[in-house]
C-alpha positions in Angstrom: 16.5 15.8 11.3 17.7 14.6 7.9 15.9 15.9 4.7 13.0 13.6 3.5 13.5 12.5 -0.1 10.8 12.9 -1.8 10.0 12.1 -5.8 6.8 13.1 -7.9 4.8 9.8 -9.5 2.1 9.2 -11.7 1.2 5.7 -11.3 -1.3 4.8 -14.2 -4.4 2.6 -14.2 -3.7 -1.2 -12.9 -5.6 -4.0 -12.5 -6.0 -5.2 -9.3 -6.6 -8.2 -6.8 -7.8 -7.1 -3.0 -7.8 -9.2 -0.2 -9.3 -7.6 3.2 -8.4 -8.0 7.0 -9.7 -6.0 9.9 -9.0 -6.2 13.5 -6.2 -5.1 15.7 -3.8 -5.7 13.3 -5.0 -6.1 9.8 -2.0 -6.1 8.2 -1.4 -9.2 9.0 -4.8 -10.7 8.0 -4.4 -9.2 4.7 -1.0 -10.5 4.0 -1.7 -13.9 5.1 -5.2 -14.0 3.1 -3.2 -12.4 -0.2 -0.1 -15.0 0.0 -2.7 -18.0 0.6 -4.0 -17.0 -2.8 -1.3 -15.1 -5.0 1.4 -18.0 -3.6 -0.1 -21.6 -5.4 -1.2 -19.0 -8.8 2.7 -18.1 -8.9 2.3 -14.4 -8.2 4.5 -14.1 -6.1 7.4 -16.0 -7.5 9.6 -13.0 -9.6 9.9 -10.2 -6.7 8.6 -7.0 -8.3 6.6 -8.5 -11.2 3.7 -8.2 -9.6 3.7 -4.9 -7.3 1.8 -4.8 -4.1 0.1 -2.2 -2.3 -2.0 -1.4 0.8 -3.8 1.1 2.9 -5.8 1.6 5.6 -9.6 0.7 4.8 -11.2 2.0 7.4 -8.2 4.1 9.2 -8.4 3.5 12.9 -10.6 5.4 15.1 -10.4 6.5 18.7 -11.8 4.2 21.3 -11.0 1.0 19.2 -8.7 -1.1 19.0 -9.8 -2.7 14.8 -9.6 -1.1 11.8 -9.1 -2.4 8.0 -6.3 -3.1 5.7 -6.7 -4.0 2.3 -4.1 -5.0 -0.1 -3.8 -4.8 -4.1 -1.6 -7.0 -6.2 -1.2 -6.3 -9.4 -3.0 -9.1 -12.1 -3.3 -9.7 -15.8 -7.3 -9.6 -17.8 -6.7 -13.5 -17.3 -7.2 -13.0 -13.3 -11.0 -12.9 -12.1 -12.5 -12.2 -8.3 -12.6 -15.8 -6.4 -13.9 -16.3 -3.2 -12.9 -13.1 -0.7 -10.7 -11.8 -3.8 -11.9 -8.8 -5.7 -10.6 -8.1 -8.7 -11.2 -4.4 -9.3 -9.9 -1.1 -12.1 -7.7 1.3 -10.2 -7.7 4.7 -12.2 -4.2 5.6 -11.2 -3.2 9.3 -10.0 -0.3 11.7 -8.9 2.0 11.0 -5.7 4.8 12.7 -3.5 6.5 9.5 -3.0 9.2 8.3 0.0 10.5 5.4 1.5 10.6 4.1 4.7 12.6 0.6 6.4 10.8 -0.9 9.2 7.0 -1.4 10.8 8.4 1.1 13.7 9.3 3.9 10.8 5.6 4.1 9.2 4.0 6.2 11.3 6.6 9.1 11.6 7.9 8.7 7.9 3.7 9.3 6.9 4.0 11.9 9.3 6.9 13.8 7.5 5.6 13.1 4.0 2.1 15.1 5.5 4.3 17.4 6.9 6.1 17.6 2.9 3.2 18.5 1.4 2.0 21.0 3.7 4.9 23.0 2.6 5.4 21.9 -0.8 3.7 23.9 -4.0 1.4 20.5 -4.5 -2.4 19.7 -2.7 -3.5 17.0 -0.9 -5.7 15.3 -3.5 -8.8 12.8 -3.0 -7.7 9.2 -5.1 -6.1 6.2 -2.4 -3.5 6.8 -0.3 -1.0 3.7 -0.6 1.8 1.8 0.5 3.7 -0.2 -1.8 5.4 -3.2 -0.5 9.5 -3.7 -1.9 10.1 -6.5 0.0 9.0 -10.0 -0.3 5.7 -10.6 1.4 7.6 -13.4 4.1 10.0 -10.4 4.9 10.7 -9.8 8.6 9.0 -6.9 9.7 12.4 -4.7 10.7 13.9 -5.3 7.3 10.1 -4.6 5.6 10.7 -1.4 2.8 7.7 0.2 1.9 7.2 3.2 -0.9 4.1 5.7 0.9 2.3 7.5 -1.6 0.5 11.1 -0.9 -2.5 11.8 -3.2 -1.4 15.1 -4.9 -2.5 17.7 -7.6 -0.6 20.5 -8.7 
């Protein structure tokens, strides 16, 4: 197995817009719900200006089928909550970052970053988990790039 690559960020505070989806497959819901609004207010129209993020909210349980995604962009003080979209502070924090290409690749590439940590000199730490979304939002789901972030503290 190839060595994971593996870079220590602190992302600081951001303002953020969350849209919601829950079901079988979330993602999808979410996506949908934060293009439908982020699209017409031209958020979305300078790739990386605004950065996106997601994570499991709840993570999916056994026995079911559902569980949540949420998804963050990043908005100005101009932007307030409308309709299903929360606006919301997020405090930032420390991450053991990596990279993975392709829906089939999350799983095991979360799986090695865990596996990272466990031996690294860093601890698992309690702020949000996250996947941060490289690609444009419309991107095919084999060519999607994600960045996963691993709570730490040193």
């Amino acid at each position: 197995m190839d060595t994971l690559e593996v870079r220590i960020v602190k992302l600081e505070p951001m303002r953020v817009a969350s849209v919601y989806g829950f079901g079988a497959s979330p993602e999808g819901e979410a996506i949908g719900k934060l293009a439908a609004w982020a699209g017409p207010k031209g958020l979305l129209d300078v790739p990386g200006q605004h950065r996106i993020f997601g994570f499991n909210a709840p993570n999916p349980s056994a026995g079911s089928p559902n569980y949540g995604y949420e998804m963050w962009i990043t908005v100005g003080p101009e932007v307030e909550p409308d309709g299903e979209v929360r606006v919301q502070e997020f405090p930032g924090g420390l991450y053991a970052v990596t990279q993975c290409k392709g829906v089939e690749t999350i799983t095991a590439t979360w799986k090695r970053l865990i596996a990272w940590l466990t031996e690294s000199k860093y601890k698992h730490a309690d702020h949000q988990w996250l996947e941060e979304q490289l690609t444009p939002l419309d991107t095919a789901l084999d060519e999607l790039t994600l960045d996963l972030y691993a709570p730490i503290a040193e």
